[in-house]
C-alpha positions in Angstrom: -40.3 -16.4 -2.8 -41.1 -12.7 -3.6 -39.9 -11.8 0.0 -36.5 -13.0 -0.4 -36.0 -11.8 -3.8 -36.4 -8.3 -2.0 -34.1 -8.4 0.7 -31.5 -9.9 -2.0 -31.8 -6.5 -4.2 -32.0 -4.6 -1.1 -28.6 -5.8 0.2 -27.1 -5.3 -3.4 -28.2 -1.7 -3.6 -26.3 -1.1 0.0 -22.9 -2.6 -1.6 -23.6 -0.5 -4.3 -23.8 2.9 -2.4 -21.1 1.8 0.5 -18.3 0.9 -2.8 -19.7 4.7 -4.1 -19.0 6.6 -1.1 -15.8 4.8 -1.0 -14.5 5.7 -4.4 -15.8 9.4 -3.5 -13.3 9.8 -0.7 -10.4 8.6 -2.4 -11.1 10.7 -5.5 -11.2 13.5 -2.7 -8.3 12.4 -0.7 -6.1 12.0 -4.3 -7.0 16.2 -5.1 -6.1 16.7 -1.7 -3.3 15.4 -1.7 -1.2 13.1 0.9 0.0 14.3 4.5 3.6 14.9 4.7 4.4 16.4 8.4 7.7 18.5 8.7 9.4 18.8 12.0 13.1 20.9 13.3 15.1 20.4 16.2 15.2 24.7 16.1 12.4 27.3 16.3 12.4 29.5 13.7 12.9 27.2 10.8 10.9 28.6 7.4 10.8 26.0 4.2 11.0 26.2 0.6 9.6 23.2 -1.4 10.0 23.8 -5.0 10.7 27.0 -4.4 7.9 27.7 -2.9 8.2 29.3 0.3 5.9 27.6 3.3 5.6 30.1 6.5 4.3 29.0 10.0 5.8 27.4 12.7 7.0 23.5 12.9 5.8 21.2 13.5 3.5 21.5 10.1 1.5 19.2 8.1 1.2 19.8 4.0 -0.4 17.9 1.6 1.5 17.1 -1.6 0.3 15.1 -4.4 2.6 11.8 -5.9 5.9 13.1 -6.6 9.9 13.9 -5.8 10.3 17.3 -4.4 13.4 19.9 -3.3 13.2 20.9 0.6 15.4 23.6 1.7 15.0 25.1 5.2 16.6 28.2 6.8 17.2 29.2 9.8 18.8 32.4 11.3 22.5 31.2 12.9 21.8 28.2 11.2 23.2 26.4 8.1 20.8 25.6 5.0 19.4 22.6 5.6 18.8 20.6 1.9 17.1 17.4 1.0 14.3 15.6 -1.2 11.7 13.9 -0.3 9.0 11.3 -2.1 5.5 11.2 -1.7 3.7 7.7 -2.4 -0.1 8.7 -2.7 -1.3 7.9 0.2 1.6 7.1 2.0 2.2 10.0 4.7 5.1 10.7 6.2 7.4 12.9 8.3 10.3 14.9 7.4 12.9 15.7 10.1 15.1 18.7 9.3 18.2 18.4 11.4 19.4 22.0 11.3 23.2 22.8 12.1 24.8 26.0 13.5 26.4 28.6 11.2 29.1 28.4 13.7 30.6 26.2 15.8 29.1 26.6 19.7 32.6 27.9 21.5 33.4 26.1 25.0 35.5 26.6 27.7 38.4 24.8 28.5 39.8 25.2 32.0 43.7 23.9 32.2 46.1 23.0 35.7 48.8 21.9 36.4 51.4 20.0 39.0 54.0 22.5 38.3 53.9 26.1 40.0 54.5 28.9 37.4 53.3 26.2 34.4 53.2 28.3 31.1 51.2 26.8 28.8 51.2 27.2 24.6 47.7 26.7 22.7 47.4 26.1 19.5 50.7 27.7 18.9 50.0 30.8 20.7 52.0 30.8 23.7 50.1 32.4 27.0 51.4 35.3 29.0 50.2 34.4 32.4 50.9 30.9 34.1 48.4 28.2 34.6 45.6 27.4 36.0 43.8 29.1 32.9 40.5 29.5 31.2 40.6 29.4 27.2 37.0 30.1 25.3 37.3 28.1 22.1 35.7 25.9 19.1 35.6 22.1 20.0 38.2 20.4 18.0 42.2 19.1 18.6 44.9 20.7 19.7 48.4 21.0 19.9 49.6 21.9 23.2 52.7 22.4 25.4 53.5 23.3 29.1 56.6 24.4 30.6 57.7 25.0 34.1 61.0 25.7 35.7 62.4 22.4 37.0 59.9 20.5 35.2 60.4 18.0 31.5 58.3 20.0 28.9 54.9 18.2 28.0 53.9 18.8 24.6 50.7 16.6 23.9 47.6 17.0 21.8 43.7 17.4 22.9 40.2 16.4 21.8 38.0 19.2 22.9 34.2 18.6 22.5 32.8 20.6 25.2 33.7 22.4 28.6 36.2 20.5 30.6 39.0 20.8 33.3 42.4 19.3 31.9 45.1 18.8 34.2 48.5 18.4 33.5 51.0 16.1 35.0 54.7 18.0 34.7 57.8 15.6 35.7 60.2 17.0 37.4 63.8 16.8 35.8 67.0 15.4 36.9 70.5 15.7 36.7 73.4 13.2 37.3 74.8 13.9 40.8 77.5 12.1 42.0 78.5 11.6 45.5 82.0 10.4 46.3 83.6 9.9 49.7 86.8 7.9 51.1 85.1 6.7 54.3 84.4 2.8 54.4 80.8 1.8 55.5 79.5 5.6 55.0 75.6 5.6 55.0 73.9 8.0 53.1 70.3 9.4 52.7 68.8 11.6 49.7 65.6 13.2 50.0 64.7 10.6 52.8 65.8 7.9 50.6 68.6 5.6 51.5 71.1 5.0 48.8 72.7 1.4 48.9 76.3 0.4 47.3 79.5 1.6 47.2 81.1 5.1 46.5 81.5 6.8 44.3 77.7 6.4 43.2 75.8 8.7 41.0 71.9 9.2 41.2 69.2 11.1 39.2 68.7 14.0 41.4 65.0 16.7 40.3 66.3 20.2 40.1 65.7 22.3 42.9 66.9 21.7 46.6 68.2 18.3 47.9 69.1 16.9 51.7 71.9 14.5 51.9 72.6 13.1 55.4 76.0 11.0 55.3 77.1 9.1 58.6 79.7 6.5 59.8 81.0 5.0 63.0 83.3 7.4 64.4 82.5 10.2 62.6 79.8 13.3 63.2 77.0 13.3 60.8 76.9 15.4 57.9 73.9 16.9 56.6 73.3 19.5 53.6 71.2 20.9 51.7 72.7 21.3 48.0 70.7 23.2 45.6 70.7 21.2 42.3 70.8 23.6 39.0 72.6 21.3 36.7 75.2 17.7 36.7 77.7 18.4 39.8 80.1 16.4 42.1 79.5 16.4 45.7 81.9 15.1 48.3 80.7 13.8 52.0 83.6 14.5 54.1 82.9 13.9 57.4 84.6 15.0 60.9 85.8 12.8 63.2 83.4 11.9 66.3 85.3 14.5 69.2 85.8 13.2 72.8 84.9 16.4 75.2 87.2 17.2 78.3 85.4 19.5 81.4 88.7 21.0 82.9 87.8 21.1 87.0 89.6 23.7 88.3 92.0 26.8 87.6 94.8 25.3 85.6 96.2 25.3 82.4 95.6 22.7 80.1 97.9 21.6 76.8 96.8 18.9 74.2 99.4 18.0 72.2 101.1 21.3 73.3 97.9 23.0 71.9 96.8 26.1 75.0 92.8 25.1 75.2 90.5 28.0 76.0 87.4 27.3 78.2 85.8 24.8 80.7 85.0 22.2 78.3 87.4 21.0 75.3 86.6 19.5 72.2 89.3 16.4 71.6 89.4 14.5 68.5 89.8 10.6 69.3 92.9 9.0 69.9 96.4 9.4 71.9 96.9 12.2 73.2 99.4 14.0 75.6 97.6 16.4 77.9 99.5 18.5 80.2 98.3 20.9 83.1 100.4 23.6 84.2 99.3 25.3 87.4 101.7 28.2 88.8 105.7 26.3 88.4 104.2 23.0 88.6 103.2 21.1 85.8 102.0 17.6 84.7 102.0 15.2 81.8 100.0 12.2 80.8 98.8 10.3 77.8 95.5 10.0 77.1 93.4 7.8 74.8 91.0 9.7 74.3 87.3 7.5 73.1 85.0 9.0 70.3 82.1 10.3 70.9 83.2 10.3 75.2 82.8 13.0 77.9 85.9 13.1 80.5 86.7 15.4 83.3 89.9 16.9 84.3 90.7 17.1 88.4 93.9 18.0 89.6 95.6 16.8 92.4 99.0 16.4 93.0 99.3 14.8 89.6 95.9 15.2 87.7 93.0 12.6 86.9 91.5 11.8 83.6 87.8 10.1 84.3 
């Protein structure tokens, strides 16, 4: 019985000195105060709590006993950075301080375009030399328009956050153009596009130079090159398909009474009265001459057509 009495006031004496030391560190810890840990996304940062001014480089760990206090941290560059903070005793904790720049960090914005000679007008200041074009500026949106000789204006606005290539995508304008003709079945051929219908039609033509090709039976292609500046009319007339006649021989030769000149004559289609005329005798005949045919003349006593 007097053994276990002792080891009963034994083990009460270690509770008593284990709950003491206990109660001695938290007495210490509460002067101390509790950990708050301050951290910035910037080198550099210094603090002011209370206005008292902390030095040292973040991260930083202070102790601050039970309270609301007033953090401001500076920065060179940088904007103020303002907040408050609570400390629960024992409750530590970490402040982040987010710092911002004074000024906005400029970027570059690098603009194309489709259109050769594009001008382009940035935030209403209207550039001297044509596009492509590199413009240092704050992020934000802008107003912008680009021009370009035979091109629709495009006026648009932009979201710039950082460095970026924008291209621009000028249409080309058009005019009405109308193209009119009096030959039946005529076939014609913008651009490399074939136009379908009847004439007179009108089509949206870009500024600048077009190729129309008109053709029809009997008739020699046509093919030009118009430049389009503005709304026009344009006719397609087109020359008959010519039958050619290779004289063989020294004679003279008449077409409708018409003296030819040369080897090989040039005969629009049709009948025709050809006549030969070689010293005092002569000869007569009507042709019909065939579009698009070659014949040869040989005299004889009469003459041949072939």
């Amino acid at each position: 019985m007097k053994i276990s009495r002792s080891i009963l006031i034994l083990g009460f004496a270690v509770f008593i000195l284990t709950t003491a030391n206990s109660q001695a560190s938290t007495r210490r810890q509460d002067l101390m105060g509790t950990p708050i840990t301050f951290n910035a996304n910037v080198p550099g940062v210094t603090l002011s709590i209370n206005s008292v001014e902390y030095r040292g480089s973040l991260p930083q760990t202070i102790n601050f006993q039970p309270g609301t206090y007033a953090l401001v941290a500076r920065a060179a560059g940088y904007k103020d950075f303002t907040t408050t903070f609570t400390v629960v005793q024992g409750r530590a904790m970490t402040v982040s301080i987010v710092m911002e720049p004074d000024r906005p960090a400029m970027v570059d914005v690098t603009f194309t375009s489709n259109a050769p000679n594009t001008i382009l007008t940035f935030a209403n200041q209207r550039l001297s030399r044509p596009l492509p074009q590199t413009i240092t500026t704050a992020p934000g949106t802008y107003t912008i328009r680009a021009e370009a000789a035979g091109f629709e204006p495009l006026s648009t606005t932009v979201t710039v956050t950082g460095s970026v290539t924008i291209p621009l995508n000028l249409v080309p304008a058009t005019v009405s153009v109308q193209l009119v003709s009096e030959i039946r079945g005529i076939q014609v051929t913008v651009n490399g596009q074939r136009l379908r219908g009847n004439f007179p039609q009108t089509v949206q033509l870009p500024l600048g130079q077009a190729q129309i090709i008109a053709s029809a039976p009997g008739f020699q292609d046509q093919i030009l090159n118009v430049d389009i500046t503005g709304p026009q009319t344009i006719s397609l007339v087109l020359q008959p398909l010519l039958a050619t006649l290779r004289v063989i021989g020294s004679v003279q030769v008449f077409i409708d009474g018409a003296l030819q000149q040369g080897e090989t004559i040039s005969v629009e289609p049709g009948q025709r009265s050809v006549r030969i005329v070689s010293g005092s005798l002569s000869s007569e005949q009507r042709i019909n001459f065939v579009a698009g045919r070659s014949y040869e003349l040989v005299p004889s006593l009469g003459f041949s057509v072939r």
